[in-house]
C-alpha positions as CSV (number, residue, x, y, z in Angstrom):
1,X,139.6,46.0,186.0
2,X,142.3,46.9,188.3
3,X,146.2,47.6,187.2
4,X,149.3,47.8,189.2
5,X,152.6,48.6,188.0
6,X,156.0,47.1,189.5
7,X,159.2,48.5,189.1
8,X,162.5,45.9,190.6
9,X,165.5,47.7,190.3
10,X,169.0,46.3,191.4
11,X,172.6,47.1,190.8
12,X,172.5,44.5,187.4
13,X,169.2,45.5,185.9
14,X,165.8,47.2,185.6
15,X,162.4,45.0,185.4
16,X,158.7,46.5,185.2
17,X,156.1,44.3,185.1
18,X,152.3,45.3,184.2
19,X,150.0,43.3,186.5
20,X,146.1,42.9,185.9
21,X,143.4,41.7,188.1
22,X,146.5,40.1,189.9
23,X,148.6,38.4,186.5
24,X,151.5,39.7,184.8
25,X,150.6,41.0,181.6
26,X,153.9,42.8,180.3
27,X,157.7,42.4,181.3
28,X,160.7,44.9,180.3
29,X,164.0,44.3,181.1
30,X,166.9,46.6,180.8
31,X,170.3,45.4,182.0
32,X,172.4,47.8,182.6
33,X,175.1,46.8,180.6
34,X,173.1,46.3,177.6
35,X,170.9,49.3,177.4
36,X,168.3,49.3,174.3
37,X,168.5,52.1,171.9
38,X,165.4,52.3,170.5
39,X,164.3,56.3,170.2
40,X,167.9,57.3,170.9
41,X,169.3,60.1,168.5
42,X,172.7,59.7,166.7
43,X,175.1,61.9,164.5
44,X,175.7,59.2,162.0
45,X,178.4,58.8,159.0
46,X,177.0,56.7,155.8
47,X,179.5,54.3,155.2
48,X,178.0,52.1,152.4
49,X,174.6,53.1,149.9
50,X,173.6,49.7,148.4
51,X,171.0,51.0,145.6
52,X,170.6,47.3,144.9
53,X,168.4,46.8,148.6
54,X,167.3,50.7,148.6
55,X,169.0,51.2,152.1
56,X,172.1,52.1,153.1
57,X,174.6,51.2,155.9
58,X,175.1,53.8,158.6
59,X,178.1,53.8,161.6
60,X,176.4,55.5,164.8
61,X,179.7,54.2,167.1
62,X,178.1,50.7,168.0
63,X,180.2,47.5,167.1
64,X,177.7,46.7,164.4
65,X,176.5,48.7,161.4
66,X,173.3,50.2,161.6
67,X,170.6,50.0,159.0
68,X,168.2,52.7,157.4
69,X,166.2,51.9,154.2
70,X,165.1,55.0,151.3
71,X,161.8,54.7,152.8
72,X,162.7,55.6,156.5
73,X,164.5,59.2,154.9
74,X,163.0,62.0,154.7
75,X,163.6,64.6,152.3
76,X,163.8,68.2,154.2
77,X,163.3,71.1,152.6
78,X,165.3,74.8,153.2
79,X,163.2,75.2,156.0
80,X,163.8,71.8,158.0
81,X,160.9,70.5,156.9
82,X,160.2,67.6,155.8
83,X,158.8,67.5,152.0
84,X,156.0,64.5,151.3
85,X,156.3,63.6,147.7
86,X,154.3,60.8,146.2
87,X,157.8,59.4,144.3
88,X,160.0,57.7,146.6
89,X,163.5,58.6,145.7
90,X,166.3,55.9,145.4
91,X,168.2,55.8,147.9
92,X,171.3,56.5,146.0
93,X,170.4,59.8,145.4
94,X,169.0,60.3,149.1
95,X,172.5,59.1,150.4
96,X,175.9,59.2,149.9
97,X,179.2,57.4,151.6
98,X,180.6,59.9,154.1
99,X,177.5,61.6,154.4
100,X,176.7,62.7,157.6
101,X,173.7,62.7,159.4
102,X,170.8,62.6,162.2
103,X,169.0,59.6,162.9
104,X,167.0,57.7,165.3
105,X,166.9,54.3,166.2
106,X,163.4,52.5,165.5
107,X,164.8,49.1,166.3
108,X,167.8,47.6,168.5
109,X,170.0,45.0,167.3
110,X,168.1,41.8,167.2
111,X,170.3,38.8,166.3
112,X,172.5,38.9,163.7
113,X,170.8,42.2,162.7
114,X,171.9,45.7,162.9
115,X,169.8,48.5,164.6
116,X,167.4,50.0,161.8
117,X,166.9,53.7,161.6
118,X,165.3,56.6,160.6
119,X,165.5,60.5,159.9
120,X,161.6,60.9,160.7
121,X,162.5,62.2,164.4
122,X,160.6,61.6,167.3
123,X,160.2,62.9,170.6
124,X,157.8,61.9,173.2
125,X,156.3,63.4,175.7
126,X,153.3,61.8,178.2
127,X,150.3,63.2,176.1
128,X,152.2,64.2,172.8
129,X,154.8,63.1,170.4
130,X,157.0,65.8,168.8
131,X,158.1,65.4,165.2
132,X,160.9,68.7,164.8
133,X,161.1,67.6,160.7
134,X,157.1,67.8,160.1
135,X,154.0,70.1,160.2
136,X,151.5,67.3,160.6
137,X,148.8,66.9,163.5
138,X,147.1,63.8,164.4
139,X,146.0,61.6,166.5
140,X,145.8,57.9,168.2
141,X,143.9,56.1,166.6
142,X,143.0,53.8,169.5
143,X,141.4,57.0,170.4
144,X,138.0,56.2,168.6
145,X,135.5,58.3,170.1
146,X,134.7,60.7,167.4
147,X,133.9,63.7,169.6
148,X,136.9,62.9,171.7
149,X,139.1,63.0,169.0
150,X,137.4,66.7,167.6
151,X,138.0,68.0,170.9
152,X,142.0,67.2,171.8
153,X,142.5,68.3,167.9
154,X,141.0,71.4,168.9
155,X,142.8,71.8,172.2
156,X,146.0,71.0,170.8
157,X,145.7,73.5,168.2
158,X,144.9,76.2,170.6
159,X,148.0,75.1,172.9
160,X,150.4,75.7,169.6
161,X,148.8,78.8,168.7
162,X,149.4,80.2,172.6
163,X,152.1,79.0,173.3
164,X,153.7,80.4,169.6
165,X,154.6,77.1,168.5
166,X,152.4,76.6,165.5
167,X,153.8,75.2,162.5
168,X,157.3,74.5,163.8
169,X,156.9,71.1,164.3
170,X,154.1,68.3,164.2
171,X,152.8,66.7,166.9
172,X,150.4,63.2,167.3
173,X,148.3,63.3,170.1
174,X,149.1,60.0,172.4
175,X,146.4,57.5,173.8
176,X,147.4,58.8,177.2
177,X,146.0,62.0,176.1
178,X,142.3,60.9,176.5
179,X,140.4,62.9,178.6
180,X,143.4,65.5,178.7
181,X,143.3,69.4,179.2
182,X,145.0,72.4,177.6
183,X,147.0,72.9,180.5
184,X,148.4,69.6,180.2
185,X,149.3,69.8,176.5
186,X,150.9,73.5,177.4
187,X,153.6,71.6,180.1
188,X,154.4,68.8,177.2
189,X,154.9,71.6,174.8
190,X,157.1,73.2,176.3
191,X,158.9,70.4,177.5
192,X,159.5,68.9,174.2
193,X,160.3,72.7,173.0
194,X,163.2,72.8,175.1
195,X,164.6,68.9,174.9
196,X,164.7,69.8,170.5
197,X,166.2,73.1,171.8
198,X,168.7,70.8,173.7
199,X,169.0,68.4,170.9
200,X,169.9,71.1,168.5
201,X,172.8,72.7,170.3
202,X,174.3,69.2,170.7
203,X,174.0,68.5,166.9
204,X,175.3,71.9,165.8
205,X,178.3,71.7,168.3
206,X,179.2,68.3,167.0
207,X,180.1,66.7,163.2
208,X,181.0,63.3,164.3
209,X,179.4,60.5,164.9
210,X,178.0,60.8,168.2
211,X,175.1,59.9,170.6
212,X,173.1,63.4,171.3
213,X,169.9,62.1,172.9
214,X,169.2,59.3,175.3
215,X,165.7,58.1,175.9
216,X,165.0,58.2,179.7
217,X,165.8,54.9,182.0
218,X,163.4,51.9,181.4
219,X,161.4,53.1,185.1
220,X,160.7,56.6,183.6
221,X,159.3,55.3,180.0
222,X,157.4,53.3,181.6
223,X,155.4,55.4,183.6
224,X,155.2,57.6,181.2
225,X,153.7,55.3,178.3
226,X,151.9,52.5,181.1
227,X,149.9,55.0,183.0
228,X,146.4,55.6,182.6
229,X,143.4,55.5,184.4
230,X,143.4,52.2,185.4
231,X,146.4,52.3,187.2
232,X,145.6,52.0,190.8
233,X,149.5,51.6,192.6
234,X,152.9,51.9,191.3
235,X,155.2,50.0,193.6
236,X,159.0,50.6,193.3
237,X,161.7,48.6,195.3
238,X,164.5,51.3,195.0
239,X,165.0,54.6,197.3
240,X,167.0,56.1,194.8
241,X,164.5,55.4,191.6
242,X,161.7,55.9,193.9
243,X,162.6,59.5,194.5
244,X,162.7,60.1,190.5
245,X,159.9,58.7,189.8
246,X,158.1,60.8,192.6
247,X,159.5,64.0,190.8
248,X,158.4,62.8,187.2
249,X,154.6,62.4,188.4
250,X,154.4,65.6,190.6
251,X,155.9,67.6,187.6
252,X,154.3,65.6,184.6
253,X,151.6,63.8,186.1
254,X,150.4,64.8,189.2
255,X,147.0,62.6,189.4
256,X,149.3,60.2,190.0
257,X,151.2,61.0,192.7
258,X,149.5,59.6,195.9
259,X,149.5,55.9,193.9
260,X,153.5,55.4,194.3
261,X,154.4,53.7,196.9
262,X,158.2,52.5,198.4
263,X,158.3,48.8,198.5
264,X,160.3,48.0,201.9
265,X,158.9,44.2,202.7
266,X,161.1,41.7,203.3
267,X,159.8,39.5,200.4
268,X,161.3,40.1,197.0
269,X,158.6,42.6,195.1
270,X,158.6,40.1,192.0
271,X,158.1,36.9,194.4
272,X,155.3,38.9,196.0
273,X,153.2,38.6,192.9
274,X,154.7,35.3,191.8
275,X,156.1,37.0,188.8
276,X,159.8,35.2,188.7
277,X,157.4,32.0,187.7
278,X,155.7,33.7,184.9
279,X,159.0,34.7,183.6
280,X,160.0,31.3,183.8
281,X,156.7,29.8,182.3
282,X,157.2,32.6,179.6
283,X,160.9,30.3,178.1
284,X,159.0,27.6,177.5
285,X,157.6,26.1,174.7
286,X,154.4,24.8,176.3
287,X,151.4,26.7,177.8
288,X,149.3,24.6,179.4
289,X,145.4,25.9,178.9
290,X,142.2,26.0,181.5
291,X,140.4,23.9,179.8
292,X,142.7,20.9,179.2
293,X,144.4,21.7,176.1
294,X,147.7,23.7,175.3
295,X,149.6,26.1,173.3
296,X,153.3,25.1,171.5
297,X,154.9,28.2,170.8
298,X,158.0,28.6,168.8
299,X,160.1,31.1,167.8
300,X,162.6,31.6,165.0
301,X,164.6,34.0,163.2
302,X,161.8,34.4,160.4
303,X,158.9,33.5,162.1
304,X,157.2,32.7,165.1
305,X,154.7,29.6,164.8
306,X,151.6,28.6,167.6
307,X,149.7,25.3,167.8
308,X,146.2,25.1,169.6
309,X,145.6,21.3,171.0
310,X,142.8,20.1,172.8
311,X,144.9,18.1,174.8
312,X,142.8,16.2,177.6
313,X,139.5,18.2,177.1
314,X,136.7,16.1,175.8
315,X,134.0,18.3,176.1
316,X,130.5,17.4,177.9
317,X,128.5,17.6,174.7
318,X,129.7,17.2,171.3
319,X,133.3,17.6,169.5
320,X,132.5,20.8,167.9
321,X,131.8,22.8,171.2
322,X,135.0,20.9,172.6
323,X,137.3,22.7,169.6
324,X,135.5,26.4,170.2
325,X,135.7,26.1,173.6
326,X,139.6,25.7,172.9
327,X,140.2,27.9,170.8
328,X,138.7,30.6,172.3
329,X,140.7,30.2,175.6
330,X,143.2,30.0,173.4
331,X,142.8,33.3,171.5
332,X,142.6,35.4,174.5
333,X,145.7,33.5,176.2
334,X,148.1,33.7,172.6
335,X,147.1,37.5,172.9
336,X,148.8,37.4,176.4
337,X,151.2,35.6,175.5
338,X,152.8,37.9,172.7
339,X,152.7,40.9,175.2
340,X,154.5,39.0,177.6
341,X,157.3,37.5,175.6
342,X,157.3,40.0,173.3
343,X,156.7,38.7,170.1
344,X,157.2,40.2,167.1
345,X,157.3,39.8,163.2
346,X,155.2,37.5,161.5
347,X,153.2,34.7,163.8
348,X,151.6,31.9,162.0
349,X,148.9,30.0,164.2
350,X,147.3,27.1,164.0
351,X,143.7,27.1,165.4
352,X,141.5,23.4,165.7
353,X,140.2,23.7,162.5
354,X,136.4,23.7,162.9
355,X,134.1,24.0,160.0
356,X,131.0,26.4,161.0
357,X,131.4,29.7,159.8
358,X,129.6,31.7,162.7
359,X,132.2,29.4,164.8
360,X,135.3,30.9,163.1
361,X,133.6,34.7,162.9
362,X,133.6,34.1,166.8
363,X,136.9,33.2,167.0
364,X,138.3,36.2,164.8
365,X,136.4,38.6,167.0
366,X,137.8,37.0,170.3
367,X,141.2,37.2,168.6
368,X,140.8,40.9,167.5
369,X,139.2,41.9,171.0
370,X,141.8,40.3,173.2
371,X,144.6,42.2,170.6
372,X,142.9,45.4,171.9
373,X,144.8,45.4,174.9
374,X,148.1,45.4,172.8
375,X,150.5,48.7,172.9
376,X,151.9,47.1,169.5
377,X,150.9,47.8,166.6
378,X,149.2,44.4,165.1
379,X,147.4,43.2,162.0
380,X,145.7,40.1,161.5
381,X,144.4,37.7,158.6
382,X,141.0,35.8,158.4
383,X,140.5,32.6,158.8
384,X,142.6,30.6,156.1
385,X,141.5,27.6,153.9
386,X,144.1,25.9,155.9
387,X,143.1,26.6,159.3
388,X,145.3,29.4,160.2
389,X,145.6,33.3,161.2
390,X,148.6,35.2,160.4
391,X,149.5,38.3,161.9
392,X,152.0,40.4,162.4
393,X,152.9,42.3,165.8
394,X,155.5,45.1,165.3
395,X,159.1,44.5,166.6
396,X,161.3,47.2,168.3
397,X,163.5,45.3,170.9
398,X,164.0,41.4,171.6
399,X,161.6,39.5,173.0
400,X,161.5,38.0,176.3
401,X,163.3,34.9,175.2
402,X,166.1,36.4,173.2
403,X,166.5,38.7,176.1
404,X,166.8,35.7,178.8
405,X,168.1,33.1,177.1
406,X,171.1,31.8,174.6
407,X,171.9,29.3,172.7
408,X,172.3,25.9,173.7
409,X,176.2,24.4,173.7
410,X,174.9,21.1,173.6
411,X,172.5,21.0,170.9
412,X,173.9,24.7,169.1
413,X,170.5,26.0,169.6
414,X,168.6,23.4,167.5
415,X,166.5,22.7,170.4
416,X,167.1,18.7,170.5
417,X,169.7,16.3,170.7
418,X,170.8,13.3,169.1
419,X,169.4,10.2,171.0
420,X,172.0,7.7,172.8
421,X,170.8,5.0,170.5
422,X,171.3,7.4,167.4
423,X,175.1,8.3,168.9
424,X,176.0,4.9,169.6
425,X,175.5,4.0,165.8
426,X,177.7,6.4,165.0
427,X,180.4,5.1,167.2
428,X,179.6,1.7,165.9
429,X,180.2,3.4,162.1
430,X,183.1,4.9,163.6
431,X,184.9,1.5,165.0
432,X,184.3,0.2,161.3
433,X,186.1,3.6,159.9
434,X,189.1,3.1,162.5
435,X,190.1,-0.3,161.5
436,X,189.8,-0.2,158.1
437,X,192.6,2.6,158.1
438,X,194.9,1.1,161.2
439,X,195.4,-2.4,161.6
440,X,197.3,-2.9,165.2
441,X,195.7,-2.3,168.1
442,X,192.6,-3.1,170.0
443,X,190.3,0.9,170.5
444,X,189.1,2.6,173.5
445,X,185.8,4.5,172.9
446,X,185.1,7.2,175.3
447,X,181.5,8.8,175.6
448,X,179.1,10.1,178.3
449,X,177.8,8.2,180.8
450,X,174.1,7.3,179.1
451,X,175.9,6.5,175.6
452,X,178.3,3.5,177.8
453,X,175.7,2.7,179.6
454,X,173.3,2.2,176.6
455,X,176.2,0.3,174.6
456,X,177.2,-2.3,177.2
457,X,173.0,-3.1,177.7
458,X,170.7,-2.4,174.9
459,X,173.6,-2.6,171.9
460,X,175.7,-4.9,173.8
461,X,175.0,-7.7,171.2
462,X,175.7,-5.9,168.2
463,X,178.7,-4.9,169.9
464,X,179.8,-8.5,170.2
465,X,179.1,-9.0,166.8
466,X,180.7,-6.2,165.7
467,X,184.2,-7.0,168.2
468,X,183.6,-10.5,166.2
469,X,183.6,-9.2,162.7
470,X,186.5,-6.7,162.9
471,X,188.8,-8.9,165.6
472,X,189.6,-6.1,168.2
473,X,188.6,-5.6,171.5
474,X,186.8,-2.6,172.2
475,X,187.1,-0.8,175.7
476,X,185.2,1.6,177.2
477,X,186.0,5.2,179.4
478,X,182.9,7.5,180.6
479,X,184.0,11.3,180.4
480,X,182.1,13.1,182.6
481,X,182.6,16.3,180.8
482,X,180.9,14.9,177.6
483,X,177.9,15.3,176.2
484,X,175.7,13.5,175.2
485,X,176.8,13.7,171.6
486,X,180.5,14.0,172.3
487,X,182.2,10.9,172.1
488,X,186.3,9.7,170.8
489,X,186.8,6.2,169.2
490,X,191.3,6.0,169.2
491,X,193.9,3.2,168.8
492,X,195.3,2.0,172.4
């Protein structure tokens, strides 16, 4: 199974897409005026504890309040440490207005929602995660090989002891890790040991709120948490990018040096791979299926919901291998499909319900498979009474849609509009309003061009009626700058 990653920078924004066996499997976009925050370290000032939610509000200089509940703060002990207590402490006597404090941001601003923080820091490196406030060790556990796991334990316990780091800090061995050495845990430690060294001077020289850590650009991060041995060519579009890149795999990962290449073709990298169509297949609400049938995906604030249909597949045998059939393509393209638009929170789908049990344990294990792939962290129901699986895929920036797209000024986001039939009864109801409260004068209704159009042929005769019953002529303008729900009924 081959990989390829592309990275399509301009003077706007940053896009890396994840491409296997030639289709786009992951999109990130960071626009340049709009930066995420997400791992980003603040000095932050408490400005509100509300012991009522267990969280308080915290100002780290954004225009919005950010948000950090009791159980995302640690208590540290004299030593810096943090101190693991079965009792979760309330948050009132965690925090305190005009406290200040560091923190880290776990998850942008998503809607009308703040950035949510923590004080469990973090600091990653390509094989290791630092945690300053925190003498644990672990590991991935998409790591699963037993023996593997034994031996990079044991590796990276001998890197602390050598490099006379042990016990000042914890570390979780990465994914990326697998198959690593002790040379290449000895680089990240020291790396990390000087970026908290960094980080520290910056905290201690400053008591306001302040931003004293930036996670790298969106290029860098993603080499860094993409790569693995899969990878077989990293293409980059940008001289400039291309030459920091370069330097970050010769002095982090070097394996990987020859595989970068400078895209200099005439065709745009993305319409190379066809990937600005994906992106646009990825707003809509319908994905059209191999088979015949389709997914309807869609997305709000609390939830995000999927229907399977067969749509035109009949099957060549019986009704019940037409629904697995279905449903299987459509467990391995829904797990696509949340990687690439990023979805997050809770997801509700709606699988053909089918009523063989060794059926539905096939689906589940097609689901859980194709969720291997996933860099989020997911969980997943069984099979309901009802025909469903919930889930849940964990959030930390906007999906692709929220990032893309905006609400509609026609239809203020619901999604639909009101039809010309439905708006022309409303002028109708309208006319009736109008001349019961003004008696002179004939009216001039003024509407887009479908709504005239639709009342002058398919309503025409109620009109008449209607011109009958209340003795005024009616008259007619089309505003071009109307939509289609935006009409004006006034005296002439």
């Amino acid at each position: 199974m081959s990989e390829e990653i592309l990275i399509n920078v301009t003077l706007m924004e940053t896009r890396v897409a994840l491409i296997e066996n030639g289709m786009l499997q992951e999109i990130f976009i960071e626009r340049h005026n709009a930066r995420g925050l997400v791992g980003d370290l603040f000095i932050g000032k408490v400005v509100r504890v509300m012991p009522g939610m267990e969280a308080a509000f915290v100002d780290i200089g954004l225009d919005k309040a950010a948000f950090i509940h009791s159980s995302d703060v640690a208590v540290i002990d004299a030593e810096g440490f943090e101190v693991r207590s079965e009792e979760q402490k309330s948050v009132d006597k965690l925090l305190r207005d005009g406290q200040f404090l560091l923190v880290q941001v776990a998850k942008d601003a998503i809607g009308t929602k703040g950035a949510r923080l923590t004080t469990r820091i973090t600091l990653p490196s390509r094989n290791l995660v630092f945690m300053p406030r925190s003498k644990h060790l672990g590991i991935s556990q998409r790591i699963e090989n037993e023996e593997e796991r034994d031996r990079l334990l044991l590796l990276l316990k001998e890197s602390l002891t050598e490099e006379n780091f042990y016990d000042r800090g914890g570390f979780i061995i990465r994914t990326a890790a697998e198959g690593g050495n002790k040379t290449e845990f000895k680089e990240d430690i020291r790396f990390l040991e000087m970026l908290w060294d960094i980080v520290n001077k910056r905290i201690i020289e400053n008591n306001d709120i302040k931003n004293v850590y930036r996670e790298a650009p969106l290029y860098i991060r993603a080499l860094r948490d993409l790569i693995t041995p899969r990878i077989e060519k990293i293409r980059i579009d940008n001289q400039e990018s291309y030459a920091e890149t370069k330097q970050f795999l010769e002095d982090f990962i070097p394996e990987f040096e020859t595989n970068i290449e400078l895209y200099k073709g005439c065709r745009p990298l993305f319409d190379l791979y066809g990937i600005e169509d994906e992106i646009n297949k990825a707003l809509t609400r319908q994905v059209k299926l191999k088979s015949g049938g389709d997914l309807v995906i869609e997305q709000t604030e609390a939830m995000t919901t999927i229907d399977v249909n067969t749509g035109g597949y009949l099957g060549r045998r019986n009704h019940s291998e037409t629904v697995l059939k279905t449903n299987l393509e459509a467990a391995t393209t829904i797990a696509r499909q949340l990687r690439l638009r990023n979805l997050g929170g809770i997801i509700i789908i709606d699988f053909i319900d089918m009523l063989g049990e060794d059926n539905q344990r096939q689906l589940q294990r097609t689901f859980a498979k194709a969720l291997e792939k996933d860099s989020a962290r997911t969980t997943i129901t069984e099979i309901s009474q009802l025909g469903l699986i919930e889930m849940t895929r964990k959030r930390t920036r906007e999906s692709l849609g929220q990032i893309l797209s905006g609400h509609c000024p026609i239809c203020e986001g619901r999604g639909v509009m009101k039809s010309p039939e439905t708006v022309c009864y409303e002028i109708f109801r309208e006319v009736l309003r109008v001349v019961r409260n003004y008696e002179n004068g004939d009216l001039l209704v003024t509407a887009s061009q479908m709504v005239i159009d639709r009342l002058l042929d398919e309503e025409s005769g109620i009109l008449a009626e209607l011109e009958d019953l209340t003795g005024k002529t009616v008259k007619f303008e089309v505003e071009p700058m109307y939509t289609q729900e935006q009409f004006d009924v006034v005296l002439v």
